[in-house]
N, C-alpha and C positions, 0 to 999 in steps of 0.2 A: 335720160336726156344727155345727148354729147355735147358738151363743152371741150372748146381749147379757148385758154385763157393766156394770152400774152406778156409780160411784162418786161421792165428791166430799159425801156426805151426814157429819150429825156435827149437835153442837149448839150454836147459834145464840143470841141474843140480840134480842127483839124489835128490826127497826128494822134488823136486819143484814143480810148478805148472803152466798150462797154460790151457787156453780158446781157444777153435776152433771154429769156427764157418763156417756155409754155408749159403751162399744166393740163393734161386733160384728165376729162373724166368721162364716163355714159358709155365708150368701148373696151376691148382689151388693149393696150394699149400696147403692150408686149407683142401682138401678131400687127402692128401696122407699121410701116415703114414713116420716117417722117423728114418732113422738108421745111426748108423756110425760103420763103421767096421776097419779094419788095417790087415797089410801086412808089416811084418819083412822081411830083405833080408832072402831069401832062402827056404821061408816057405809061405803055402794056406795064402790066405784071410780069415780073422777070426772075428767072430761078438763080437759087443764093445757092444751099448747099442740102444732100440729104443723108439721110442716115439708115443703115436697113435697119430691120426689128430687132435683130439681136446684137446691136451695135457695132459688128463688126466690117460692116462697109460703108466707105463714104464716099461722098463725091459732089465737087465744085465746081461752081462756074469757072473758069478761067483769071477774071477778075479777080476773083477773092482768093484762088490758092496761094496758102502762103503767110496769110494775115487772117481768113477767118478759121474758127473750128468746130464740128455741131460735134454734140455729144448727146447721149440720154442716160438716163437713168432709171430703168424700168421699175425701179422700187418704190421709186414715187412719180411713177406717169408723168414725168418731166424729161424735155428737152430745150438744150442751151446752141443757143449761139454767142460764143466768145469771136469779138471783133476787135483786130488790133488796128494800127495805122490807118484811121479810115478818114475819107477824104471828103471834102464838100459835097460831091455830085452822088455821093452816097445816102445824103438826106433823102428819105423814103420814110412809107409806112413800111414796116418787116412785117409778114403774117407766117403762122407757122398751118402746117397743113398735114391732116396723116392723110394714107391711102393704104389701100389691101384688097388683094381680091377674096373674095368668101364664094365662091364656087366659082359661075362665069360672072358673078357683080363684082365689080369695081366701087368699096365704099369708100368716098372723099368725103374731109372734111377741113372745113378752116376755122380759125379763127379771127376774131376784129382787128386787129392786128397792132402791132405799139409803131407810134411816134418816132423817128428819129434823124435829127436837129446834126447837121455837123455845119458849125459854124464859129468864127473869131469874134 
């Protein structure tokens, strides 16, 4: 059964900082690239930053370079998002999500994704 399991979201004070992290399980987690995206009330799903499989490529939205950083850790089927200076209009749900092709399929997968509150 694949799980990605979210956490590390909560609220915040403009200017602060918080660590997200995901855990999966049910795939290999080492052959999938992975990403984290967010979702303001009232507005699309929007990509945050991803990671390839073997941790050695990243890449950001524009917004975020600079102040966020994804990292994994294949040892234990976790990937983080460290967020520094982050500002109101950053309140979102953050979901983490892998992808990988295994022949010509395309396997995607999300998680529920955590809460996060940036406010005074």
């Amino acid at each position: 059964q694949v799980q990605l399991v979210e956490s590390g979201g909560g609220l915040v004070q403009p200017g602060g900082s918080l660590r997200l992290s995901c855990a999966v399980s049910g795939f290999t987690f080492s052959s999938y690239r992975m990403s984290w995206y967010r979702q303001a009330p009232g507005k699309e799903r929007e990509f945050v930053a991803r990671i390839g499989s073997d941790g050695t490529s990243t890449n950001y939205a524009d917004s975020m370079k600079g102040r966020f950083t994804i990292s994994r850790d294949n040892a234990k089927n976790t990937v983080y998002l460290q967020m520094n200076s982050l500002k109101p209009d950053e309140t979102a749900v953050y979901y983490c999500n892998a992808g990988s092709y295994v022949g010509t399929y395309y396997y995607n997968y999300w998680g529920q994704g955590t809460q996060v509150t940036v406010s005074s």
